[in-house]
Structures are given as C-alpha cells and as structure tokens.
Chimera marker file (.cmm) of the C-alpha trace (Angstrom):
<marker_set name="trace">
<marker id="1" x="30.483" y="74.365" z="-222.158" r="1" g="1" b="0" radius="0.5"/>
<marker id="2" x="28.723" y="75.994" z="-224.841" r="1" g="1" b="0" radius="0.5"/>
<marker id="3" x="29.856" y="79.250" z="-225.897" r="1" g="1" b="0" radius="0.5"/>
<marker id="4" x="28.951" y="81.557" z="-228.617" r="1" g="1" b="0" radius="0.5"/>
<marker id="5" x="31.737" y="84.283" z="-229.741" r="1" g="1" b="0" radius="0.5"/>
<marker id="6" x="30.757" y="88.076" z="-229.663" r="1" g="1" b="0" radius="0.5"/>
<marker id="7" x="33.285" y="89.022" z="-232.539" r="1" g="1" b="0" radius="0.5"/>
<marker id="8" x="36.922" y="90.182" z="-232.585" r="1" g="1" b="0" radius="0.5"/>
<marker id="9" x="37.142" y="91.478" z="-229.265" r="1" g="1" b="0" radius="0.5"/>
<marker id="10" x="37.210" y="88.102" z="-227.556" r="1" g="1" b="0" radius="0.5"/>
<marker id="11" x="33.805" y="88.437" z="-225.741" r="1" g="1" b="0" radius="0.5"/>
<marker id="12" x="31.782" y="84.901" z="-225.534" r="1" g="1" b="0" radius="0.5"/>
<marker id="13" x="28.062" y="84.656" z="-224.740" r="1" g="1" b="0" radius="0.5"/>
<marker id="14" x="27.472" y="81.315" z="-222.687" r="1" g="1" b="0" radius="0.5"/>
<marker id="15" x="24.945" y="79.852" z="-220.421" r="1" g="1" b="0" radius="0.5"/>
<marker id="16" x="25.673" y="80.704" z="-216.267" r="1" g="1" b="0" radius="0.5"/>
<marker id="17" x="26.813" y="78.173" z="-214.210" r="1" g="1" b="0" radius="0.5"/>
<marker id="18" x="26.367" y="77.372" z="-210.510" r="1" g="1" b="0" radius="0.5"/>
<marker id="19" x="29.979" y="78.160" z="-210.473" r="1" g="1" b="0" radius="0.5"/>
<marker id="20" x="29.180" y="81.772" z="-210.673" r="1" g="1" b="0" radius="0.5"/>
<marker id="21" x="26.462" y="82.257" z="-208.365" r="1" g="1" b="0" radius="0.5"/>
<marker id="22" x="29.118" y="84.567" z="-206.227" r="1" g="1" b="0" radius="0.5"/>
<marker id="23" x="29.373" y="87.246" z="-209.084" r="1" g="1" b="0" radius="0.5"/>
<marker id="24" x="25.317" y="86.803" z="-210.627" r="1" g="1" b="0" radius="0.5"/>
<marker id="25" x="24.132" y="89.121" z="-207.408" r="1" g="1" b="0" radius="0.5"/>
<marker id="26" x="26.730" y="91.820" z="-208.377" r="1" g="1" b="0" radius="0.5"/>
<marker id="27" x="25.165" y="91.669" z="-211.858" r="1" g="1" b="0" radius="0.5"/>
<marker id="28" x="21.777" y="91.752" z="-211.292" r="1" g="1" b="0" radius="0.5"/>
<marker id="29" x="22.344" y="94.955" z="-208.971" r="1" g="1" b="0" radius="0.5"/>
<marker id="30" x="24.314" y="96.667" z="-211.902" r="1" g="1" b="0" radius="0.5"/>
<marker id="31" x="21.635" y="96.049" z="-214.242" r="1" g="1" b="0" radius="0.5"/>
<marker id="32" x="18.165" y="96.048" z="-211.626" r="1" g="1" b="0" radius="0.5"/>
<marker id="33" x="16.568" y="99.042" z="-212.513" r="1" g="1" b="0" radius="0.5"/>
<marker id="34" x="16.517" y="97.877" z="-216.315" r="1" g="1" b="0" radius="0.5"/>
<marker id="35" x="15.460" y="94.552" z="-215.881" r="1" g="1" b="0" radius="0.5"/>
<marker id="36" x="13.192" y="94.368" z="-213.272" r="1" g="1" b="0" radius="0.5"/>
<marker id="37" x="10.943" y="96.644" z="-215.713" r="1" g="1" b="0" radius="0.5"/>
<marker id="38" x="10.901" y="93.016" z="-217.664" r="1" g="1" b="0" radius="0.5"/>
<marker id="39" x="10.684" y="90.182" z="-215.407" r="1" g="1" b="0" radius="0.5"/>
<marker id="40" x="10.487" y="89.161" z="-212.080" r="1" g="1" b="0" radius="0.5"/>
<marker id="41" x="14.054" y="87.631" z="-211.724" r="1" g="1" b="0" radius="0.5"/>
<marker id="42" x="14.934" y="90.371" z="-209.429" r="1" g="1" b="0" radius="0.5"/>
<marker id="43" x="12.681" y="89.492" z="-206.515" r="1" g="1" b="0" radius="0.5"/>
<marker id="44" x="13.964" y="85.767" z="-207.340" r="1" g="1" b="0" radius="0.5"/>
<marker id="45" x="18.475" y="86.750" z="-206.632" r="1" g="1" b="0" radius="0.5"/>
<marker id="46" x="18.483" y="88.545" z="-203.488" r="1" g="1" b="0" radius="0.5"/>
<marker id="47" x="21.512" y="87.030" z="-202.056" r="1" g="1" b="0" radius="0.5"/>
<marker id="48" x="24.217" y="84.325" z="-202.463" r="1" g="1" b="0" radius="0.5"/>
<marker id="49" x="21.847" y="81.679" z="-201.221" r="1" g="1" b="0" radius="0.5"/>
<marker id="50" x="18.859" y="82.283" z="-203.609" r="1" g="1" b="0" radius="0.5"/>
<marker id="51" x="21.921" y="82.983" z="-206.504" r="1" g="1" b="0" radius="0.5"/>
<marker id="52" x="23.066" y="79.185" z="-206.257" r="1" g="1" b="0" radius="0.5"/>
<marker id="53" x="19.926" y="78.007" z="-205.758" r="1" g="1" b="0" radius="0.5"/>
<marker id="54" x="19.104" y="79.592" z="-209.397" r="1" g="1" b="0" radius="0.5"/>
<marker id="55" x="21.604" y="78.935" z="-210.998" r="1" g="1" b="0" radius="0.5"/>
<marker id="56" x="22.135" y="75.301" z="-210.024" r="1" g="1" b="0" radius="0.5"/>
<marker id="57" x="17.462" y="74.504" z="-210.219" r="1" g="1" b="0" radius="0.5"/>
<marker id="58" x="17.112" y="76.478" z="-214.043" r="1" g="1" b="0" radius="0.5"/>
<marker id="59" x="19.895" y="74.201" z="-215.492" r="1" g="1" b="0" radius="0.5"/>
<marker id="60" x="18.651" y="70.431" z="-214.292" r="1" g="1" b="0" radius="0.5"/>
<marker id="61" x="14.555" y="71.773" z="-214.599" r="1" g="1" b="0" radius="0.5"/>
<marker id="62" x="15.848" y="71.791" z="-218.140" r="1" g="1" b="0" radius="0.5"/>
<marker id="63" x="17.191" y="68.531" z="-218.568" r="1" g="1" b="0" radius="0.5"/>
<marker id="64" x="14.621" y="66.754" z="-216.721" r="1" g="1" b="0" radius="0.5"/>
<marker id="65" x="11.837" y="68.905" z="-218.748" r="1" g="1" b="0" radius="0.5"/>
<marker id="66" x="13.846" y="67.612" z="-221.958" r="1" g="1" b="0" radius="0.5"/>
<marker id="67" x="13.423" y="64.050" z="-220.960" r="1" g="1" b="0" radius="0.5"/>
<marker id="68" x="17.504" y="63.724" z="-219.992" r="1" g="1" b="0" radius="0.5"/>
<marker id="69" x="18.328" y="61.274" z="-216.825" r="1" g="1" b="0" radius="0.5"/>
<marker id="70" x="21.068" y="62.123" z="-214.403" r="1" g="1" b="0" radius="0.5"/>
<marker id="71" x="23.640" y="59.472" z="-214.641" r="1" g="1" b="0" radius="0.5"/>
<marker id="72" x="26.325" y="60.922" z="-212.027" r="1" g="1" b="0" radius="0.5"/>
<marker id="73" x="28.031" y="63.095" z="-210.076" r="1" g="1" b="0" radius="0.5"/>
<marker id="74" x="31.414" y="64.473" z="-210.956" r="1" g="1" b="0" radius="0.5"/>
<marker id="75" x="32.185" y="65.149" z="-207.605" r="1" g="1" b="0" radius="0.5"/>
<marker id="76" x="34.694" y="67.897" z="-206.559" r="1" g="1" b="0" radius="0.5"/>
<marker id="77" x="35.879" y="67.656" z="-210.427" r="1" g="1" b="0" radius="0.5"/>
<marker id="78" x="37.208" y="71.011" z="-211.473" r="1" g="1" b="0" radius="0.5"/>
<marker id="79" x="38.531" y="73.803" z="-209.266" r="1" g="1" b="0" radius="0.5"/>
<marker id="80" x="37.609" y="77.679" z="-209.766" r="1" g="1" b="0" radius="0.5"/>
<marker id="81" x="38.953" y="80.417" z="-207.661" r="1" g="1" b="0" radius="0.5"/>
<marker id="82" x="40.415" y="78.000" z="-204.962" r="1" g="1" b="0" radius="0.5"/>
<marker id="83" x="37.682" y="76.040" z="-204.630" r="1" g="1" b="0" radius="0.5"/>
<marker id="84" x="36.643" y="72.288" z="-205.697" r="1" g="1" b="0" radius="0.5"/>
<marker id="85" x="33.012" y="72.082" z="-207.238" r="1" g="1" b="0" radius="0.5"/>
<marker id="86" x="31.058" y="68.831" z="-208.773" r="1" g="1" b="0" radius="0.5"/>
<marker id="87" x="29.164" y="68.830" z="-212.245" r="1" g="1" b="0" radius="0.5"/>
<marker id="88" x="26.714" y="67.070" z="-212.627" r="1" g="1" b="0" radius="0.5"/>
<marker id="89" x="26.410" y="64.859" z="-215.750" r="1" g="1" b="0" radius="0.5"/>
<marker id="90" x="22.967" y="64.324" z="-217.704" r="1" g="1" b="0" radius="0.5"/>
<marker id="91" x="22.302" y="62.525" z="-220.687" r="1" g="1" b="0" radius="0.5"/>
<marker id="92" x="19.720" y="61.594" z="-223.337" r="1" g="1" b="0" radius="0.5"/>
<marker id="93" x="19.523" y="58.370" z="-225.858" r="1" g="1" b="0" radius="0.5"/>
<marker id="94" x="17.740" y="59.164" z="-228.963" r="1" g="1" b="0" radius="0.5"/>
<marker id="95" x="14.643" y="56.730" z="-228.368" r="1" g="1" b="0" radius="0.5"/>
<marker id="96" x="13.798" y="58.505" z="-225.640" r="1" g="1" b="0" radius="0.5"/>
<marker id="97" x="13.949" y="62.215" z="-227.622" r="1" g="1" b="0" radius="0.5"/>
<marker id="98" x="12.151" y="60.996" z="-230.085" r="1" g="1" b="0" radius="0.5"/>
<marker id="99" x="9.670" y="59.833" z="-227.435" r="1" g="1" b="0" radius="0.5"/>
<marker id="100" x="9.648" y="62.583" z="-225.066" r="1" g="1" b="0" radius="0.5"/>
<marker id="101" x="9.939" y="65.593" z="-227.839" r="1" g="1" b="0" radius="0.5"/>
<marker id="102" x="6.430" y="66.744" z="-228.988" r="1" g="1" b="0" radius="0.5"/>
<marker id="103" x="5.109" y="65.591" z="-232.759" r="1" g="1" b="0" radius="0.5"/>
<marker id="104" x="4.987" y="68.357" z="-235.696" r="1" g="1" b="0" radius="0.5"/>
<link id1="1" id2="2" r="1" g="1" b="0" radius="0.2"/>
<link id1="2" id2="3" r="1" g="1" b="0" radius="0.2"/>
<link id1="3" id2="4" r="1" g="1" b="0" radius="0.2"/>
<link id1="4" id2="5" r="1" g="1" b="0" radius="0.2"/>
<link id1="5" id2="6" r="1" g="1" b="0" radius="0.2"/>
<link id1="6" id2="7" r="1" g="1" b="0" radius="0.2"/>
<link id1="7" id2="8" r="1" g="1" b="0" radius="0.2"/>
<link id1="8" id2="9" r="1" g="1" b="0" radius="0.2"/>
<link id1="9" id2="10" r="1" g="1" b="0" radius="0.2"/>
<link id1="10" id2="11" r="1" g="1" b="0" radius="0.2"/>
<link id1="11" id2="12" r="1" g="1" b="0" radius="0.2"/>
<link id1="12" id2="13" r="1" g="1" b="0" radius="0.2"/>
<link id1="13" id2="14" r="1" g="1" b="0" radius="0.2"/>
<link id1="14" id2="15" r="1" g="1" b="0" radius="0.2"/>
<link id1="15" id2="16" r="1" g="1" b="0" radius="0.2"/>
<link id1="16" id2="17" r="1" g="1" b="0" radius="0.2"/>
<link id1="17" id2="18" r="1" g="1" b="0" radius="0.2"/>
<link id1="18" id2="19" r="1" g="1" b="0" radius="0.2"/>
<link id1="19" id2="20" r="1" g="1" b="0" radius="0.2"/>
<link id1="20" id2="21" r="1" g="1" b="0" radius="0.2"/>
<link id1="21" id2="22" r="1" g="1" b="0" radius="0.2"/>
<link id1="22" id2="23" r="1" g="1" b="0" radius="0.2"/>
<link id1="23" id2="24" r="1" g="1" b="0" radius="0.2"/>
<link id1="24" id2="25" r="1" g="1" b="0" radius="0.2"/>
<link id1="25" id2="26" r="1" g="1" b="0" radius="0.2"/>
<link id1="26" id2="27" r="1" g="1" b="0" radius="0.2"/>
<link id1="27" id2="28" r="1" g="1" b="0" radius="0.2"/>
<link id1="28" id2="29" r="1" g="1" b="0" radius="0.2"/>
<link id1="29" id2="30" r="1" g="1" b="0" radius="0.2"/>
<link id1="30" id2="31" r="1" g="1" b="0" radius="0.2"/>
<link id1="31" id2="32" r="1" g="1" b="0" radius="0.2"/>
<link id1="32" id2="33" r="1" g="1" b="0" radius="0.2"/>
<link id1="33" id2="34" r="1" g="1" b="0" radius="0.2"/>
<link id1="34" id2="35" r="1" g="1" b="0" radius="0.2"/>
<link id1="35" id2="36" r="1" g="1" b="0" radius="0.2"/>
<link id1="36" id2="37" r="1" g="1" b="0" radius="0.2"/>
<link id1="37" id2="38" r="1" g="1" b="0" radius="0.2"/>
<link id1="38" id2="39" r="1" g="1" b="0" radius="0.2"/>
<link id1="39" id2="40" r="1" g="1" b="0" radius="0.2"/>
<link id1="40" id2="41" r="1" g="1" b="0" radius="0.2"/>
<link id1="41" id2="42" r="1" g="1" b="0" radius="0.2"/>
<link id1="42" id2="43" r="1" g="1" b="0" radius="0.2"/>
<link id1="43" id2="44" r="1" g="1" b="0" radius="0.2"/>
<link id1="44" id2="45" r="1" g="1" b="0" radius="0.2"/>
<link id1="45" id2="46" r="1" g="1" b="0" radius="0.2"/>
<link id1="46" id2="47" r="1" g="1" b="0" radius="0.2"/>
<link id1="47" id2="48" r="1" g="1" b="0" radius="0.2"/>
<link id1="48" id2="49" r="1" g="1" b="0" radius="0.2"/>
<link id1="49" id2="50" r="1" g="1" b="0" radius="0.2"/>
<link id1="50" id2="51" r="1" g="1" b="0" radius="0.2"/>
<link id1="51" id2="52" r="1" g="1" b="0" radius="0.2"/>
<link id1="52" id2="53" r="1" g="1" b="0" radius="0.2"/>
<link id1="53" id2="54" r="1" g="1" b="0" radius="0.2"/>
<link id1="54" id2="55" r="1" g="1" b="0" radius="0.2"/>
<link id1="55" id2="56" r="1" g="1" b="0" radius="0.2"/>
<link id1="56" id2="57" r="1" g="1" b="0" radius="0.2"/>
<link id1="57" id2="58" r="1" g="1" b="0" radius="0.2"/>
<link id1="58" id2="59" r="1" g="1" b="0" radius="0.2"/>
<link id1="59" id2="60" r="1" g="1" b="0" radius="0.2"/>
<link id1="60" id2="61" r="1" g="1" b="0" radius="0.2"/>
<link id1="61" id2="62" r="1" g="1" b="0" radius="0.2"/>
<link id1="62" id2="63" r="1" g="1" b="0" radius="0.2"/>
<link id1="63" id2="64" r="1" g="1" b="0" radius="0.2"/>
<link id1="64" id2="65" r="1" g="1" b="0" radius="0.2"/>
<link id1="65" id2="66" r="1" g="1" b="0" radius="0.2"/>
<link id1="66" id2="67" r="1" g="1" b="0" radius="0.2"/>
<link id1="67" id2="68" r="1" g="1" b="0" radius="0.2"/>
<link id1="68" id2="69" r="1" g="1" b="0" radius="0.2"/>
<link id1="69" id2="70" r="1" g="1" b="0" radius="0.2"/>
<link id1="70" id2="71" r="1" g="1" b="0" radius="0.2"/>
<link id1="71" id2="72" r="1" g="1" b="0" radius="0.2"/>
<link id1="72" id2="73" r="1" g="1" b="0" radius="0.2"/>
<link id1="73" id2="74" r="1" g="1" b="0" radius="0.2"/>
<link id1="74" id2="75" r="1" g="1" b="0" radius="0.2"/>
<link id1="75" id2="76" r="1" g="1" b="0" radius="0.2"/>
<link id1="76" id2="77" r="1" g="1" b="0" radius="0.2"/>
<link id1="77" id2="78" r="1" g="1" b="0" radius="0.2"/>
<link id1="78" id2="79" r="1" g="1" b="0" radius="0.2"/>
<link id1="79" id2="80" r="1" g="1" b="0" radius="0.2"/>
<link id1="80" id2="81" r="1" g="1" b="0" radius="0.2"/>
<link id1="81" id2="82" r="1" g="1" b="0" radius="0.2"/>
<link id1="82" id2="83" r="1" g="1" b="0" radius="0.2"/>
<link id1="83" id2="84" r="1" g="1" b="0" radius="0.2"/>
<link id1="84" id2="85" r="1" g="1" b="0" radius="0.2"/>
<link id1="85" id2="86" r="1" g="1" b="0" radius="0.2"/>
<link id1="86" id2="87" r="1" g="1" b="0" radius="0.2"/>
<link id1="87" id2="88" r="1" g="1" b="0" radius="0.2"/>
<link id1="88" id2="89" r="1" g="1" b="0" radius="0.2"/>
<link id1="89" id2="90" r="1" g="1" b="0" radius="0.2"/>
<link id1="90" id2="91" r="1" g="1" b="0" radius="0.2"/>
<link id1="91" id2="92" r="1" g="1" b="0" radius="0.2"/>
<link id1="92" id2="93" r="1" g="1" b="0" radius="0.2"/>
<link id1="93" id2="94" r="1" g="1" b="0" radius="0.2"/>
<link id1="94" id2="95" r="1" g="1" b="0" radius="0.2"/>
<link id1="95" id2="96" r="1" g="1" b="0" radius="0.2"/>
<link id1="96" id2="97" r="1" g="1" b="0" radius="0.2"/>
<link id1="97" id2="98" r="1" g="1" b="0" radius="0.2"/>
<link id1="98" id2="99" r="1" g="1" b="0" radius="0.2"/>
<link id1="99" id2="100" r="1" g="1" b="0" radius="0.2"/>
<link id1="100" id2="101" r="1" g="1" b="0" radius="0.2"/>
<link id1="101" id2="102" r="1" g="1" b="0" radius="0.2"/>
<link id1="102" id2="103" r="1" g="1" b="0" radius="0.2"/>
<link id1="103" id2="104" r="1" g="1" b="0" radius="0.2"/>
</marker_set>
C-alpha cells in the first residue's frame, strides 16, 4: 500500500482501508467536534456498518472515476486481527488513461 513516512519517529501517513473500518468510528469520535466544523463526514460514520461501507465505496468510486476496471477478487487473501479479508484488484492500461484522463 502506499505510504508516506512522517520523519524519524516511525509514523506513516497512508490511505484507510476497509480493513480498518472497526477502529475509523473510534477516530472520528476523538476528533468530531473539530471536524465536523469542516465537512459533513461525521453525519456520514455513525457506526460499524456505515464505517465499512465508507471505507470500502470512496476507494473503488476512485478507480472507476479514474477509468480503472476491476479484474478480480483476492478472496480471503490476507489475515488482520484473526480474521481473513479479500482485496480487490483494479487496474488501468495506458490507452485507456490517456483516453479517459482530461486534455491540458
């Protein structure tokens, strides 16, 4: 995954995962009063349910938005925290982003 270091102290800034939609909830209570000044995300996460649901719609609106085409399911292919979860695998060929990406 991608991952973007945050210096010496190890920290790593990353995009969230559906893998995570148990501890997103937690975060978006620690931080609501701040952020829901700034968008509506808050009345979007209001439990585990609407968590996964975000977390698993934001990532493939993006590929499909960026012209990419689903070409499987990984199913049950890595394991976090006792449990088996699928990724999903999308892909682009560069005809089609050079089609599907707006001219300059």
């Amino acid at each position: 995954m991608f991952a973007t270091s945050l210096g010496a102290g190890g920290g790593e800034l990353r995009p969230l995962e559906p893998w995570q939609a148990e501890e997103f909830p937690a975060h978006i209570d620690r931080g609501r009063e701040f952020i829901g000044r700034h968008n509506g995300l808050l009345d979007v996460i209001t439990d585990l349910a609407s968590s996964r649901a975000y977390l698993t719609s934001p990532g493939i609106a993006v590929a499909r938005r960026l012209g990419m085409t689903r070409e499987g399911v990984l199913r049950e292919c890595y394991a976090y925290r006792g449990e088996r979860h699928d990724m999903e695998i999308w892909s682009v060929l560069a005809p089609e982003w050079r089609a599907h990406r707006p001219s300059s």
